[in-house]
C-alpha positions in Angstrom: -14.4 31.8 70.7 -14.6 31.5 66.8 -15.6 28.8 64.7 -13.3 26.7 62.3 -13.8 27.9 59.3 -12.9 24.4 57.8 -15.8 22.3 57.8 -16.1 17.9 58.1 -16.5 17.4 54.4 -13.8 20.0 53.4 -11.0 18.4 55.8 -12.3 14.9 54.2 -11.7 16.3 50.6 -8.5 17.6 51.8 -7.3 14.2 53.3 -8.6 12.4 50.6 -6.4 14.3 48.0 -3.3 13.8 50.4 -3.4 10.0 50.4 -3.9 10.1 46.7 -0.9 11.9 46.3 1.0 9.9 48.8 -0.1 6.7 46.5 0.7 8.1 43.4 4.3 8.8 44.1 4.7 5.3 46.1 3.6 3.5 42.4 5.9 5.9 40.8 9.0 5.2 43.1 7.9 1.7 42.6 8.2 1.3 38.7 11.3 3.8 38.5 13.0 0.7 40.9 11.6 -2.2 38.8 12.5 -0.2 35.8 16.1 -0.1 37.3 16.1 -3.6 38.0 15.6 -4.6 34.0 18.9 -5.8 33.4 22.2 -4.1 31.6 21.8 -2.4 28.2 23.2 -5.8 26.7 20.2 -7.4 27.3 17.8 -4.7 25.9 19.6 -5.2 22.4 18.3 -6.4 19.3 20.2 -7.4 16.1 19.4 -8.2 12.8 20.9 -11.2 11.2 21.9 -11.8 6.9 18.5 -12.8 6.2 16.5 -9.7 8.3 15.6 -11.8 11.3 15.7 -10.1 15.0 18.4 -12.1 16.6 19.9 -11.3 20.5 23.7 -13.0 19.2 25.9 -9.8 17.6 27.0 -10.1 14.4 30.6 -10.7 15.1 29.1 -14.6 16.6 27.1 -15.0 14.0 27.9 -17.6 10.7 28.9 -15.8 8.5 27.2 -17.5 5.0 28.6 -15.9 1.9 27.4 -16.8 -1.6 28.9 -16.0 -4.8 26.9 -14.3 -7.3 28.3 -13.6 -11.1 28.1 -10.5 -12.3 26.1 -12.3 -15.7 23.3 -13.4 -13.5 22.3 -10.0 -12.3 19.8 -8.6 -14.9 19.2 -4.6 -14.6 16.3 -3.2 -16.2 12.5 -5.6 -18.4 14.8 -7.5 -20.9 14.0 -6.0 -24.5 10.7 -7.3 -25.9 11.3 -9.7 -29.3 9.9 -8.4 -32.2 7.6 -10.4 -33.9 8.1 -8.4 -37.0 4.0 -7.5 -37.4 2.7 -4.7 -34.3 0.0 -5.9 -31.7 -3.2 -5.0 -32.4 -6.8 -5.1 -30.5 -9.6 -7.3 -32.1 -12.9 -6.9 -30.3 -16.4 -6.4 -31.6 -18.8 -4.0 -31.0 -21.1 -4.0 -28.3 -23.1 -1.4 -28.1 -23.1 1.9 -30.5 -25.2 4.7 -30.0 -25.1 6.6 -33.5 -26.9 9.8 -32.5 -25.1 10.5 -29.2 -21.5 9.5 -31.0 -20.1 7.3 -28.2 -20.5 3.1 -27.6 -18.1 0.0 -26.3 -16.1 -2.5 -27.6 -15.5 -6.0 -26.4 -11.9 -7.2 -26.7 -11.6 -10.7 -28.0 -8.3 -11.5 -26.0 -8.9 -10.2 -22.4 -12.8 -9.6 -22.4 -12.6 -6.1 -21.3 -14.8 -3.6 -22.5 -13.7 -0.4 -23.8 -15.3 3.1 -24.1 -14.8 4.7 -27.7 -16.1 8.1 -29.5 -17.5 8.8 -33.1 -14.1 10.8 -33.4 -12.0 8.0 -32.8 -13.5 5.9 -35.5 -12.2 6.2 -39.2 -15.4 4.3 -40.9 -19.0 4.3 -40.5 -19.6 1.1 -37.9 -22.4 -0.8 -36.1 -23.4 -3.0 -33.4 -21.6 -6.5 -34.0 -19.3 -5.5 -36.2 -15.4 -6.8 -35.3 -13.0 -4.0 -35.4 -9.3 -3.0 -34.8 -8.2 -0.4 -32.2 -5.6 0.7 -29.9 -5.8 1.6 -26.4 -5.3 4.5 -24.5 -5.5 6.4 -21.1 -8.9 8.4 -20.7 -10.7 10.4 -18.2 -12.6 7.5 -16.6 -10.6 4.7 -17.8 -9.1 3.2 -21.2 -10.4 4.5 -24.1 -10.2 2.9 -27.8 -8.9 4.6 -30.6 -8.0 4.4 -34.5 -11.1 1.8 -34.6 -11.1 1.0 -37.8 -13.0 -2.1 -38.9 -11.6 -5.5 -39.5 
């Protein structure tokens, strides 16, 4: 007579994978029923009430709280700026000027900020200390002054 060809360990492997297949689709069957016992879809429902709060009443039982708003009151749009007659204008000193590479910074008096500026931007000869005028723009690393001009 002929041997099994199946061997101890290899029928252990094989039971091994049976019962873990057998578990697997008793905790399956198990959460599809306690899924199934969550309740009706009402309960599962959120709702949002007037002021953006999650709420589980509809809206139709909800208070209702209406205000009136005049159509005056709503502004649309930055209200115009006043003109003071006389245009805004930086006021800042020099802080540092390198004459022979062309380039140095400005303090500005109001805010504090320092600002890069170039020997092309600057309409007479300057030097360290000296208070100045400019306006600021946009640059490649930042705001830039211009038009400084001294004071």
């Amino acid at each position: 007579m002929g041997r099994s060809q199946e061997s101890f360990s290899k029928r252990e492997k094989e039971k091994k994978k049976a019962k873990k297949k057998k578990d697997k689709m008793a905790k399956r069957e198990s959460r599809n029923e306690d899924n199934n016992q969550g309740g009706s879809l009402d309960d599962m429902i959120a709702y949002v009430d007037a002021y953006g709060n999650l709420t589980n009443t509809p809206p139709e039982e909800q208070e209702k709280v209406v205000e009136e708003i005049e159509a005056e009151d709503i502004v649309i749009g930055v209200p115009k700026k006043e003109d003071s007659g006389e245009p805004d204008v930086n006021v800042g000193t020099v802080a540092f000027y390198d004459s022979s590479k062309g380039f140095g910074f400005i303090n500005d008096n109001n805010s504090g900020e320092k600002y890069f500026f170039h020997v092309n931007n600057v309409t007479y000869d300057i030097n360290e200390n000296d208070k100045v005028t400019f306006d600021i723009v946009r640059g490649r690393k930042g705001m830039d002054a211009v038009n400084v001009a001294l004071a």
